[in-house]
MARVOFI-441209 format. One record per residue: residue in three letters; residue number from 1; x, y, z of N, C-alpha, C, O, CB in turn. Coordinates in nm, 2 decimals. Atoms other than C-alpha are relative to their C-alpha. Glycine has a CB too. Example, Ala and Ser with C-alpha at 12.3 -4.5 7.8 and 13.67 -1.06 7.14 Angstrom:
BEGIN
<lumvex:ala&fimi:1&n_u:0.09&n_v:-0.12&n_w:0.00&ca_u:1.23&ca_v:-0.45&ca_w:0.78&c_u:0.09&c_v:0.12&c_w:0.00&o_u:0.19&o_v:0.12&o_w:0.07&cb_u:-0.10&cb_v:0.00&cb_w:0.12>
<lumvex:ser&fimi:2&n_u:-0.09&n_v:-0.11&n_w:0.00&ca_u:1.37&ca_v:-0.11&ca_w:0.71&c_u:-0.08&c_v:0.11&c_w:0.08&o_u:-0.03&o_v:0.22&o_w:0.09&cb_u:0.04&cb_v:0.05&cb_w:-0.14>
END
This chain:
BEGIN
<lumvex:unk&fimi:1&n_u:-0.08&n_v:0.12&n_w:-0.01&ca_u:-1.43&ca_v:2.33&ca_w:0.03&c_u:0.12&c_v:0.00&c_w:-0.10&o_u:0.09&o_v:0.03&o_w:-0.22&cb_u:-0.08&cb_v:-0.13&cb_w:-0.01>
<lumvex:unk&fimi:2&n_u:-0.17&n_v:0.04&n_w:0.08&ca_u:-1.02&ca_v:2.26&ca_w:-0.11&c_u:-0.04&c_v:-0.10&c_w:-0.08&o_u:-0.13&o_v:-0.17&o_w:-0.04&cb_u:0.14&cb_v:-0.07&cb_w:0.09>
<lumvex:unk&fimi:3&n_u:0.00&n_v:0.11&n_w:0.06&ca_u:-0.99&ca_v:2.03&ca_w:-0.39&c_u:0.14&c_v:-0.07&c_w:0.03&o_u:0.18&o_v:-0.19&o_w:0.00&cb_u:-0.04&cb_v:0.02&cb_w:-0.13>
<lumvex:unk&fimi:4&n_u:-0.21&n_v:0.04&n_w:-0.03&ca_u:-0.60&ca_v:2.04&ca_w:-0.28&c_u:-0.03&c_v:-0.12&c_w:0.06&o_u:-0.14&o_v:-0.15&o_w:0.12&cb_u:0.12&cb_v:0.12&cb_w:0.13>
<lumvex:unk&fimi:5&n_u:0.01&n_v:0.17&n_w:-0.02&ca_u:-0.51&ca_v:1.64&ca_w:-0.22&c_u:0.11&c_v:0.02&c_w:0.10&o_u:0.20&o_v:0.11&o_w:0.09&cb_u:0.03&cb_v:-0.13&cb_w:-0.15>
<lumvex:unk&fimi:6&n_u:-0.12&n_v:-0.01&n_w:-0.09&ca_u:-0.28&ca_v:1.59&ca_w:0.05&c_u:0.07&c_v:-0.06&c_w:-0.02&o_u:0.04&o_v:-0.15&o_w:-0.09&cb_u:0.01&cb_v:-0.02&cb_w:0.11>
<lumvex:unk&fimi:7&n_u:-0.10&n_v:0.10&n_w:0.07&ca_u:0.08&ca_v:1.45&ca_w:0.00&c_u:-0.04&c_v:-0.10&c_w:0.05&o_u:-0.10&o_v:-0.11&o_w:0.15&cb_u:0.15&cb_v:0.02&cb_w:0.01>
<lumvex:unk&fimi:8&n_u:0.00&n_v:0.15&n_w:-0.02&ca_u:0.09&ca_v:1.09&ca_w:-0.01&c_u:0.13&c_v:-0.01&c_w:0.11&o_u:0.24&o_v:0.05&o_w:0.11&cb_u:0.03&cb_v:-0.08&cb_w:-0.16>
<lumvex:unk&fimi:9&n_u:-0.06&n_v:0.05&n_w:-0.13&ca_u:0.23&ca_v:0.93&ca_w:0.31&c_u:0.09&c_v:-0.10&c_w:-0.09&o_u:0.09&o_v:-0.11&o_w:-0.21&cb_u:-0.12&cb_v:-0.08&cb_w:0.13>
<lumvex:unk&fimi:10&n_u:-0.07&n_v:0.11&n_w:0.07&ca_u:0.47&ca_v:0.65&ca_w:0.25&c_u:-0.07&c_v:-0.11&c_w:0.05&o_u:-0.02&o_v:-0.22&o_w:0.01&cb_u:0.16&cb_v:0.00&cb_w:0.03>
<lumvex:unk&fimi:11&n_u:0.13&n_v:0.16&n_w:-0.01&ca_u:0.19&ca_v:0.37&ca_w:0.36&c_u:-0.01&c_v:0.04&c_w:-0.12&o_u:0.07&o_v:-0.02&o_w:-0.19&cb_u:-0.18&cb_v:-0.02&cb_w:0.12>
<lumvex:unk&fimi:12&n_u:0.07&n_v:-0.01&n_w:0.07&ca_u:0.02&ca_v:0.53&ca_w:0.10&c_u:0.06&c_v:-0.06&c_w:-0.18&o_u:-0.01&o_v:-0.12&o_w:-0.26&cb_u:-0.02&cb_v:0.14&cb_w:0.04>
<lumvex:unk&fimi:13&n_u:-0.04&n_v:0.05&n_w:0.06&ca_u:0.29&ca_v:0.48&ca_w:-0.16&c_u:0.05&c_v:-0.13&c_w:-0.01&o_u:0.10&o_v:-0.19&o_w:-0.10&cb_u:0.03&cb_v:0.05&cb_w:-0.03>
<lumvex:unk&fimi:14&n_u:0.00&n_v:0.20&n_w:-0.06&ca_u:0.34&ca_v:0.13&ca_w:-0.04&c_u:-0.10&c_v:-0.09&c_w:-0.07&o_u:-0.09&o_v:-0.18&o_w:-0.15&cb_u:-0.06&cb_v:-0.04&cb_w:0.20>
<lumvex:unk&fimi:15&n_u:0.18&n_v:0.03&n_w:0.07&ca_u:-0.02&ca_v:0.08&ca_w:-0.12&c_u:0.01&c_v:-0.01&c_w:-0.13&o_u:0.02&o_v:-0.11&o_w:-0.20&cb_u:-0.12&cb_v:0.13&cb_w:0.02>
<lumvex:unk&fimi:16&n_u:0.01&n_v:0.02&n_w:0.18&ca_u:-0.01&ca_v:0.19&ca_w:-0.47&c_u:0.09&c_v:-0.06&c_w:-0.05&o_u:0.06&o_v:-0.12&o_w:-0.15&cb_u:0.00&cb_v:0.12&cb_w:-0.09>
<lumvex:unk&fimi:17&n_u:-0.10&n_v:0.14&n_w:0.09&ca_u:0.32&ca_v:-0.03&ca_w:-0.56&c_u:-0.06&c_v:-0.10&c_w:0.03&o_u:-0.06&o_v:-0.17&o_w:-0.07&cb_u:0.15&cb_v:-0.05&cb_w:0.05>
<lumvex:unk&fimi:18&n_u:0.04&n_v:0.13&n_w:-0.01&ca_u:0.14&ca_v:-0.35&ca_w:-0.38&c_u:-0.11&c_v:0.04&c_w:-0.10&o_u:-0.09&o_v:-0.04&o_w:-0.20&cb_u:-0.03&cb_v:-0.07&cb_w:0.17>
<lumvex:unk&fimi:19&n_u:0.13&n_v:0.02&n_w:0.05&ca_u:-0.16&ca_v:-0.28&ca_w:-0.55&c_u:0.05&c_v:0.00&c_w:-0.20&o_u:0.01&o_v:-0.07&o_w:-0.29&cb_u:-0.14&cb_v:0.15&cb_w:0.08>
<lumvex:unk&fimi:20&n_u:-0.12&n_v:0.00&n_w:0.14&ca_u:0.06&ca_v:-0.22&ca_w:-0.90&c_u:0.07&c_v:-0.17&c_w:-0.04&o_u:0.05&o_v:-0.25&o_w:-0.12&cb_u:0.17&cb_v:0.10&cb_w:0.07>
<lumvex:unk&fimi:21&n_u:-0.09&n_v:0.17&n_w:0.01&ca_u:0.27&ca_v:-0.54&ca_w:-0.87&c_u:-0.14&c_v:-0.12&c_w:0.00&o_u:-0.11&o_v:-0.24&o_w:-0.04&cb_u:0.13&cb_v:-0.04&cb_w:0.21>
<lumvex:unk&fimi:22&n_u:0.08&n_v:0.12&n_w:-0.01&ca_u:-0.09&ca_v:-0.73&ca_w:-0.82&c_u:-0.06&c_v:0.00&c_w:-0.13&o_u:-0.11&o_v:-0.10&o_w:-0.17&cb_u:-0.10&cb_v:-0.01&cb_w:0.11>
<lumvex:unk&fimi:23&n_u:0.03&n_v:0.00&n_w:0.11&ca_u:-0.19&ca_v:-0.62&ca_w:-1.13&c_u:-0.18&c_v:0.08&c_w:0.04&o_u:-0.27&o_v:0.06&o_w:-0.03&cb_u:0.02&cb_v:-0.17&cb_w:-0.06>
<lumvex:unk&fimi:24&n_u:0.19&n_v:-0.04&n_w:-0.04&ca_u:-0.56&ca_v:-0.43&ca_w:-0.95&c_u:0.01&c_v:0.19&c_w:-0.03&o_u:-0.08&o_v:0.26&o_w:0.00&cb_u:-0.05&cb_v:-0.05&cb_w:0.24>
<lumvex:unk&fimi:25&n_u:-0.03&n_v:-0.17&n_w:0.04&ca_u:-0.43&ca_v:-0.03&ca_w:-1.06&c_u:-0.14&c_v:0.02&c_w:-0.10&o_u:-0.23&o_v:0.10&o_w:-0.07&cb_u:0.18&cb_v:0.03&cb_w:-0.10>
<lumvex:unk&fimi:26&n_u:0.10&n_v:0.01&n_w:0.07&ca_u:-0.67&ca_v:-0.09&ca_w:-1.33&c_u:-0.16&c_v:0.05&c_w:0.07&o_u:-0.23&o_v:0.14&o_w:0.04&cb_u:0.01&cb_v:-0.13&cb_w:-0.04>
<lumvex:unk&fimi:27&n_u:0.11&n_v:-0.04&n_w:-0.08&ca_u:-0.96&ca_v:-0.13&ca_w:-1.09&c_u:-0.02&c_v:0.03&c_w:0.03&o_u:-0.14&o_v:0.02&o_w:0.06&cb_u:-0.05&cb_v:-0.01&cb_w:0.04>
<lumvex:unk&fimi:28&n_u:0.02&n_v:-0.09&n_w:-0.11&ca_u:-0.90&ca_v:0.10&ca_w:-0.88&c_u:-0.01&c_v:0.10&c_w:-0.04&o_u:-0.10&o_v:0.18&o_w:0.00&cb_u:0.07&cb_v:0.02&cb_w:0.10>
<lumvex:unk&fimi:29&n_u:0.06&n_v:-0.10&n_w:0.08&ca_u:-0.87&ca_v:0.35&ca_w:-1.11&c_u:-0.09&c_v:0.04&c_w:-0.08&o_u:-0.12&o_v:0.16&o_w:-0.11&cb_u:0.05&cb_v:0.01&cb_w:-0.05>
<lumvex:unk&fimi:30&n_u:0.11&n_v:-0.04&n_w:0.05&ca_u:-1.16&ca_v:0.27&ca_w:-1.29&c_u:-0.13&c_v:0.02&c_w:0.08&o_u:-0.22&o_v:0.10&o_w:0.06&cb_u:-0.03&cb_v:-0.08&cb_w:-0.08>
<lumvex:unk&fimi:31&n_u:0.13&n_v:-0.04&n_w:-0.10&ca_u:-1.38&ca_v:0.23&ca_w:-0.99&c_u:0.04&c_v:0.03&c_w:0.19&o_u:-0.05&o_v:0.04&o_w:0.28&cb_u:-0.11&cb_v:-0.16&cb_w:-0.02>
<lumvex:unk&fimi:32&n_u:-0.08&n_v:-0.02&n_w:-0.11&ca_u:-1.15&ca_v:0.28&ca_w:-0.68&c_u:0.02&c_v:-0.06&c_w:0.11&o_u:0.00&o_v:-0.18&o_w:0.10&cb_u:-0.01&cb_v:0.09&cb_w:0.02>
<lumvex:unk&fimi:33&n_u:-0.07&n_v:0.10&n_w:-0.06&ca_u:-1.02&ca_v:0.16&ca_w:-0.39&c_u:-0.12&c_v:-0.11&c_w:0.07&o_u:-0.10&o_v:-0.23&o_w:0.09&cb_u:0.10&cb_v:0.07&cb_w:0.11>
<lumvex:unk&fimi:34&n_u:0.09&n_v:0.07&n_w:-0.04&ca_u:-1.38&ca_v:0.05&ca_w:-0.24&c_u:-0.07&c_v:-0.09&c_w:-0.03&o_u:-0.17&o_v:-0.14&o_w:0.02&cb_u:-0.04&cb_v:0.05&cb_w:0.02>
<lumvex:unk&fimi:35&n_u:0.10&n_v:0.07&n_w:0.09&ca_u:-1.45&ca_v:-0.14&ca_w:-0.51&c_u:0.07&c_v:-0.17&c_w:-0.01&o_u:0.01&o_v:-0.26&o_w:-0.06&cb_u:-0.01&cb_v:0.10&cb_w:-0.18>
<lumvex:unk&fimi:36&n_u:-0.07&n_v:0.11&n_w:-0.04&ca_u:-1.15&ca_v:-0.42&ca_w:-0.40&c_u:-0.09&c_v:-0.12&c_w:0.12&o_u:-0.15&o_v:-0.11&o_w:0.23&cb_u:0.14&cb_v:0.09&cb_w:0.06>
<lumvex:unk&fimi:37&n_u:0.07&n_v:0.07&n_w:-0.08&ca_u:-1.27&ca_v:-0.71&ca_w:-0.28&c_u:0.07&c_v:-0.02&c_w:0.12&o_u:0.18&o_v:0.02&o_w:0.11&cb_u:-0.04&cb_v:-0.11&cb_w:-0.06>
<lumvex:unk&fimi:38&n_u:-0.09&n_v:0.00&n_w:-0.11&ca_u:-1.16&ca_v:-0.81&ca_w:0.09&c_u:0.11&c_v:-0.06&c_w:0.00&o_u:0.20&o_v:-0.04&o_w:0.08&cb_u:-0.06&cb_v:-0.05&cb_w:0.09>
<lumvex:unk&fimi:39&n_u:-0.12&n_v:0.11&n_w:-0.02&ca_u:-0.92&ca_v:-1.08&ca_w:0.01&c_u:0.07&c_v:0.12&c_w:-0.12&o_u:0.10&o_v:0.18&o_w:-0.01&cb_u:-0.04&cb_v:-0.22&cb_w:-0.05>
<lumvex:unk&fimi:40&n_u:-0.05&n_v:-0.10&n_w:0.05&ca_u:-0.75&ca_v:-0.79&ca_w:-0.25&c_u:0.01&c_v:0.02&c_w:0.11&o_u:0.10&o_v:-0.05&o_w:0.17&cb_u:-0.06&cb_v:0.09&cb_w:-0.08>
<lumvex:unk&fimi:41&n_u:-0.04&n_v:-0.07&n_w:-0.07&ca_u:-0.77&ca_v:-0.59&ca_w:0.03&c_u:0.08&c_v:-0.02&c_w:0.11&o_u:0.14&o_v:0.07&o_w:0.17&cb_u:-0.07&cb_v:0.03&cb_w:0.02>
<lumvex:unk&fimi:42&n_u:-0.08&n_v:0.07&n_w:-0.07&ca_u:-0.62&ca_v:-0.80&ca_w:0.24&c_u:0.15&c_v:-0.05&c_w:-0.01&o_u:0.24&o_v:-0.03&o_w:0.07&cb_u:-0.06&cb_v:-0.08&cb_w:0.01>
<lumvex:unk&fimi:43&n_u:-0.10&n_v:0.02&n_w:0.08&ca_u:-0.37&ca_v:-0.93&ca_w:0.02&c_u:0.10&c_v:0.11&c_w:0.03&o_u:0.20&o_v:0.09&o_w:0.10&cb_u:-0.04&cb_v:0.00&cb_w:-0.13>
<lumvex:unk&fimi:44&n_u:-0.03&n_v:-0.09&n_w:-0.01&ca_u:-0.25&ca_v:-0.61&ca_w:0.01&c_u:0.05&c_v:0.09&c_w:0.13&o_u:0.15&o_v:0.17&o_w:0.13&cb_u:-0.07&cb_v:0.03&cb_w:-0.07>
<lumvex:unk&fimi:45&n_u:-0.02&n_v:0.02&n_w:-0.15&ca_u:-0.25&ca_v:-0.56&ca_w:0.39&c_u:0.11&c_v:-0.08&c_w:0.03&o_u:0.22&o_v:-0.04&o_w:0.05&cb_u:-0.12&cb_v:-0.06&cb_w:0.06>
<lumvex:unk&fimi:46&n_u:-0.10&n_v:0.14&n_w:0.01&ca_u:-0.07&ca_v:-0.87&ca_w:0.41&c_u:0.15&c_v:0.04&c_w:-0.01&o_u:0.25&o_v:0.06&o_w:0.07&cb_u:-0.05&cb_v:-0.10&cb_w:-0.15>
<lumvex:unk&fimi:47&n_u:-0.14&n_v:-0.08&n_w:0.02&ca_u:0.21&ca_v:-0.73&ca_w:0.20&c_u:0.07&c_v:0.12&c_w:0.06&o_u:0.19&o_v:0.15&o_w:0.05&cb_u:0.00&cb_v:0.03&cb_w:-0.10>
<lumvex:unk&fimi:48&n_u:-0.06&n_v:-0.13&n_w:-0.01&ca_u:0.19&ca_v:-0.40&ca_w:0.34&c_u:0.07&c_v:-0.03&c_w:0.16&o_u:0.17&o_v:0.03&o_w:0.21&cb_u:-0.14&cb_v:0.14&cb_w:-0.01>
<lumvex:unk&fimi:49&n_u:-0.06&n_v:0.05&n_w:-0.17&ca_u:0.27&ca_v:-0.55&ca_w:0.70&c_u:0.09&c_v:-0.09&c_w:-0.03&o_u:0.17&o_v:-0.10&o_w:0.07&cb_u:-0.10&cb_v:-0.07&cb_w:0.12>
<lumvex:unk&fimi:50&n_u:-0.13&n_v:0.10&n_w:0.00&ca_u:0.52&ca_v:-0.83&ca_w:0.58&c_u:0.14&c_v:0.08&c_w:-0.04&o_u:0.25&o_v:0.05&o_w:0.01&cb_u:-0.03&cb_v:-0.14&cb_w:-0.11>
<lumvex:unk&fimi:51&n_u:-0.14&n_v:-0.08&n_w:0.02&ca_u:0.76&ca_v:-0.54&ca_w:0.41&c_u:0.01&c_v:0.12&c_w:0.05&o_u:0.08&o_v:0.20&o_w:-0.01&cb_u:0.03&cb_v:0.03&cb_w:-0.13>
<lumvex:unk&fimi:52&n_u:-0.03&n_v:-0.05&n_w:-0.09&ca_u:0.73&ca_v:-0.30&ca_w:0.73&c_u:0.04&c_v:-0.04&c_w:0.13&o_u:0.08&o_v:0.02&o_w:0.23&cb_u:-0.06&cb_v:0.07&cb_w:0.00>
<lumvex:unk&fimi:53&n_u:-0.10&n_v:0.09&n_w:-0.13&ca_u:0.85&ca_v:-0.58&ca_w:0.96&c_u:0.14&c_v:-0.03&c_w:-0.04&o_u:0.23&o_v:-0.04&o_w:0.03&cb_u:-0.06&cb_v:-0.16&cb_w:0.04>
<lumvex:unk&fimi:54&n_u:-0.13&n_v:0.07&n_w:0.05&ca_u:1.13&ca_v:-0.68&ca_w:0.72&c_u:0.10&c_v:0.20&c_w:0.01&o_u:0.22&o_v:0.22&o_w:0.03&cb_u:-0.03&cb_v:-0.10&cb_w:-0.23>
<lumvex:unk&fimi:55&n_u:-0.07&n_v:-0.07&n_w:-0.01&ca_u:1.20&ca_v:-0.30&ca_w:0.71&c_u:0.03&c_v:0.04&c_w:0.14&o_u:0.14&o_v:0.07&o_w:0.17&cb_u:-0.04&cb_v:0.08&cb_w:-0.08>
<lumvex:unk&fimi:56&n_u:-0.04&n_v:0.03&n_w:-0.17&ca_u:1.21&ca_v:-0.29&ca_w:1.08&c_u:0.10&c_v:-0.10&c_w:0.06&o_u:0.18&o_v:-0.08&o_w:0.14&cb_u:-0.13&cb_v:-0.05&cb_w:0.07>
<lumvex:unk&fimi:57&n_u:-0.12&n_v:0.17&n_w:0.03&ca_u:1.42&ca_v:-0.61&ca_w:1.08&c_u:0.14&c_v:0.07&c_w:-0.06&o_u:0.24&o_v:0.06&o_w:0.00&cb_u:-0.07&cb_v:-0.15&cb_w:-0.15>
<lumvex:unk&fimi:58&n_u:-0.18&n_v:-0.04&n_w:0.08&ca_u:1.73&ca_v:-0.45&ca_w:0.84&c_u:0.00&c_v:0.13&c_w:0.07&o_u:0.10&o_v:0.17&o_w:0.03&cb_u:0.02&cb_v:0.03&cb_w:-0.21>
<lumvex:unk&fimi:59&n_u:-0.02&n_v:-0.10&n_w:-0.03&ca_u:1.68&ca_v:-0.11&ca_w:1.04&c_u:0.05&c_v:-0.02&c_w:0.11&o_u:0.16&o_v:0.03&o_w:0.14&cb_u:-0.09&cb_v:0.07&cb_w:-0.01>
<lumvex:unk&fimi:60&n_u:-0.08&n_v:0.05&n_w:-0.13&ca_u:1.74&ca_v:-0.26&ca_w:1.38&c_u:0.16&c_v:-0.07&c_w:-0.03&o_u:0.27&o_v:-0.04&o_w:0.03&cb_u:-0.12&cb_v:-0.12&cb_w:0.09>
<lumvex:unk&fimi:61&n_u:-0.11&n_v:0.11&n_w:0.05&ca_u:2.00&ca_v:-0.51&ca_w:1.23&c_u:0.14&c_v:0.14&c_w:-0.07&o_u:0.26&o_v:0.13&o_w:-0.06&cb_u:-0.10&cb_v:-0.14&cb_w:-0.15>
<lumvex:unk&fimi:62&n_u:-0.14&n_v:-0.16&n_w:0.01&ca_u:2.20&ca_v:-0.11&ca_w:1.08&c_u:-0.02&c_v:0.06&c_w:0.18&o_u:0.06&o_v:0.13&o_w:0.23&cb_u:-0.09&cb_v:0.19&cb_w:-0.16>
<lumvex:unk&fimi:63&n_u:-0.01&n_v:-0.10&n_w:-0.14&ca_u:2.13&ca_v:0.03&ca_w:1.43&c_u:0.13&c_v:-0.08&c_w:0.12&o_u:0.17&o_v:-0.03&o_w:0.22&cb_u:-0.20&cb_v:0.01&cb_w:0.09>
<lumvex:unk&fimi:64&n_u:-0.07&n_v:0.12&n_w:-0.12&ca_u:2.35&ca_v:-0.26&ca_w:1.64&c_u:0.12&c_v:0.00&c_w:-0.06&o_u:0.21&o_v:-0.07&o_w:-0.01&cb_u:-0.05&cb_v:-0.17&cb_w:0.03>
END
């Protein structure tokens, strides 16, 4: 078995800035992502879907 990590997606770095800006990097690094409670996890959901509609929104709004 690889220990090689796969590149990070851009969800992925989405993820680690929302989870950055909340102040939970800490916890996840000490005990990781499974260790977020749901409303964290959600939170973070939350955000990760409110700034890929807004980027969908200014992308359509350059395309017209």
């Amino acid at each position: 078995m690889s220990n090689k990590k796969k590149p990070l997606t851009e969800n992925d770095l989405m993820k680690l800035e929302i989870a950055e800006e909340l102040g939970l990097m800490d916890k996840v690094n000490s005990t990781g992502w499974k260790s977020l409670t749901a409303r964290e996890s959600g939170r973070i959901g939350g955000i990760m879907t409110k700034k890929k509609k807004e980027k969908m929104a200014k992308d359509n709004a350059n395309t017209v």
